[in-house]
Backbone as a chain_set.jsonl record, in Angstrom:
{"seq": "XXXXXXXXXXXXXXXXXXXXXXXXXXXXXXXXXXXXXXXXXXXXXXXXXXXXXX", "coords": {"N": [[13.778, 74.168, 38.79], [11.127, 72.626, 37.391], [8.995, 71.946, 34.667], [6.48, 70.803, 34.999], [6.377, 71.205, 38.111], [5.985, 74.145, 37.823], [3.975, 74.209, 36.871], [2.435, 73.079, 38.893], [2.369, 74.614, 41.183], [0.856, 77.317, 40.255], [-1.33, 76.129, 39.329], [-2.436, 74.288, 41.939], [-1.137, 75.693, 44.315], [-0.727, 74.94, 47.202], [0.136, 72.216, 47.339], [2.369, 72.125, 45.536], [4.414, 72.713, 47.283], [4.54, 71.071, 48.982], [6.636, 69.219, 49.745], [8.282, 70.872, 51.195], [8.182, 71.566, 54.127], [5.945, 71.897, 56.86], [4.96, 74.274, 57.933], [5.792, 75.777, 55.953], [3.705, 74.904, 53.693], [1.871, 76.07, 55.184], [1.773, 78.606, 55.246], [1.822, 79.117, 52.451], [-0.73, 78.071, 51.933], [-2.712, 79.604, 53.435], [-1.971, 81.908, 52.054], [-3.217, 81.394, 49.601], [-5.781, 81.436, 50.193], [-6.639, 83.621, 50.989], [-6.112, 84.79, 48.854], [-5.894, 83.925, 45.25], [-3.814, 84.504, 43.502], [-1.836, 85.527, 45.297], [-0.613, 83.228, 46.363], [-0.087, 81.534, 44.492], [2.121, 83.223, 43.55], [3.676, 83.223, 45.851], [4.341, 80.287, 46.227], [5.608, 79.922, 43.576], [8.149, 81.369, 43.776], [9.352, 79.896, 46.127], [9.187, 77.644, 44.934], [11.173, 78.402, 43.167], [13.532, 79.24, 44.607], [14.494, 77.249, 46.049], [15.229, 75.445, 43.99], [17.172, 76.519, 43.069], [19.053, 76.594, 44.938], [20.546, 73.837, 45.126]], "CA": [[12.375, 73.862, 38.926], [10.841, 71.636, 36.636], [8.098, 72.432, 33.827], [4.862, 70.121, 35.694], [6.236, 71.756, 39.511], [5.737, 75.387, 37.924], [2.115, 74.288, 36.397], [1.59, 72.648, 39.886], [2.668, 76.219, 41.396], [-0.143, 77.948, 39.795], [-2.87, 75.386, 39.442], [-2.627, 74.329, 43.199], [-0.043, 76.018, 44.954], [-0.265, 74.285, 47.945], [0.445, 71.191, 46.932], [3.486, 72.358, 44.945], [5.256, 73.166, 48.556], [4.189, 69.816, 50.264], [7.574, 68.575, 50.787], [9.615, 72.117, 52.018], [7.677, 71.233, 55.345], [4.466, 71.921, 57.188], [5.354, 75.961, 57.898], [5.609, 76.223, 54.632], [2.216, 74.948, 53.356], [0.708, 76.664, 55.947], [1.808, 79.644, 54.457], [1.401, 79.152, 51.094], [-2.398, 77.704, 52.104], [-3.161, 80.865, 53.973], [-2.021, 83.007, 50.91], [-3.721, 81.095, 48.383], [-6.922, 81.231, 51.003], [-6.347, 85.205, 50.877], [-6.102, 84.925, 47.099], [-5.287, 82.678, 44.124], [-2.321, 85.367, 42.993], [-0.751, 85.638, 46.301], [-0.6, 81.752, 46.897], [0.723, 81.081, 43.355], [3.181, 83.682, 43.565], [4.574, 82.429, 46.947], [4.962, 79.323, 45.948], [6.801, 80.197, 42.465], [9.123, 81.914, 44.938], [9.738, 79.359, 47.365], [10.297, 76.8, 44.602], [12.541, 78.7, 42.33], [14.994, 79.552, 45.135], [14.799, 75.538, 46.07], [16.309, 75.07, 42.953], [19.012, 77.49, 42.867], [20.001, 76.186, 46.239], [20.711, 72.768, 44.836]], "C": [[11.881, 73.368, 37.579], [9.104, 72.417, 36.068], [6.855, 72.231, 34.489], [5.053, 70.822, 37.353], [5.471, 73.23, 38.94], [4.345, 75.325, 37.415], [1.562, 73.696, 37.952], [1.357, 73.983, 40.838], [1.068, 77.013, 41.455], [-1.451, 76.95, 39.371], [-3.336, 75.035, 41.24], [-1.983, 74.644, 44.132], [0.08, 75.562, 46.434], [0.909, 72.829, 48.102], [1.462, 70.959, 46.433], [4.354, 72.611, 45.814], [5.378, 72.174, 49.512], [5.826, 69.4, 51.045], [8.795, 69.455, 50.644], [9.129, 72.013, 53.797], [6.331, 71.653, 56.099], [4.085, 73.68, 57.553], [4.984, 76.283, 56.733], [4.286, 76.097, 54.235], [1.061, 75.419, 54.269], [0.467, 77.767, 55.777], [1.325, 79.97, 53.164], [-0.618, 78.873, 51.266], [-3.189, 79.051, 52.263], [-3.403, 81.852, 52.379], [-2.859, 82.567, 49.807], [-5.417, 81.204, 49.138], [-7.588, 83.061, 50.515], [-6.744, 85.591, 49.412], [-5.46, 84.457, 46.357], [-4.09, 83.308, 43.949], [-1.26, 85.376, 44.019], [-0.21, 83.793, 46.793], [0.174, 81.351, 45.387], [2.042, 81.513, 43.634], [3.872, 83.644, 44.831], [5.247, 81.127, 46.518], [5.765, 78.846, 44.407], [7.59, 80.619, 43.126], [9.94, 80.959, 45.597], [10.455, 78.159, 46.497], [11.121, 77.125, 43.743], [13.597, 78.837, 43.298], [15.411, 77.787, 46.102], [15.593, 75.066, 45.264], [17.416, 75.434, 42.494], [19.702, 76.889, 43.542], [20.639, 75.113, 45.999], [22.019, 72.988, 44.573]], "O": [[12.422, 73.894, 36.607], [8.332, 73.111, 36.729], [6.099, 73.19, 34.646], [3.991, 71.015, 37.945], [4.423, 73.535, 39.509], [3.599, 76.299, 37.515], [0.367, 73.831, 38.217], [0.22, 74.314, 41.176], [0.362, 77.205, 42.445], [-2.548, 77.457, 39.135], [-4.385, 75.463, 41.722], [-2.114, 73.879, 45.088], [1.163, 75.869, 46.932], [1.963, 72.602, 48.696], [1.9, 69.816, 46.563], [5.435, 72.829, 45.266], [6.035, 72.219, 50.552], [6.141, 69.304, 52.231], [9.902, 69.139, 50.208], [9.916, 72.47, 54.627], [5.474, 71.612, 55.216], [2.958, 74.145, 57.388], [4.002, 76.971, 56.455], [3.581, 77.097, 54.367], [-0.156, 75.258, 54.189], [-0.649, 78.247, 55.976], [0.58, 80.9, 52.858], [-1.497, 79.52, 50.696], [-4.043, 79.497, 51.496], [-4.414, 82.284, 51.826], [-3.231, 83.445, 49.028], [-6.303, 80.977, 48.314], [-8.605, 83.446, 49.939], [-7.497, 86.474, 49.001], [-4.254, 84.443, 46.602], [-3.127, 82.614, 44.274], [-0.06, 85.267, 43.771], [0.638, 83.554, 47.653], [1.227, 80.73, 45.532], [2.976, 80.755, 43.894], [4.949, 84.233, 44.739], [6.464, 80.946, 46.47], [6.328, 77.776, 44.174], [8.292, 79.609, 43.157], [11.156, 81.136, 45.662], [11.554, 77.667, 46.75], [11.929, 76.266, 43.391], [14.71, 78.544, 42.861], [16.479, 77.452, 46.614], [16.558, 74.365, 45.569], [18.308, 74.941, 41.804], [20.825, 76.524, 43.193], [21.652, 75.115, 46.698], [22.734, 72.064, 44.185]]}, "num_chains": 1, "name": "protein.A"}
């Protein structure tokens, strides 16, 4: 995961998930809807283990 994905992560964490598929940002949306912390920290999650997988 890349330095500008993990600031996109935590500045708009939707947006940082756009292309894992439409599940996904519906999740991450929700959580960040719920609360800024839980929506960041989903989507630090979702794209660090993106990048392992590689």
């Amino acid at each position: 995961m890349g330095c500008g994905r993990a600031i996109l992560c935590i500045v708009f964490p939707p947006l940082a998930v756009v292309d894992r598929g439409c599940g996904t940002v519906l999740i991450v949306f929700l959580l960040t809807l719920a609360g800024w912390v839980p929506g960041a920290i989903a989507a630090l999650i979702l794209n660090y283990m993106a990048a392992n997988k590689r």
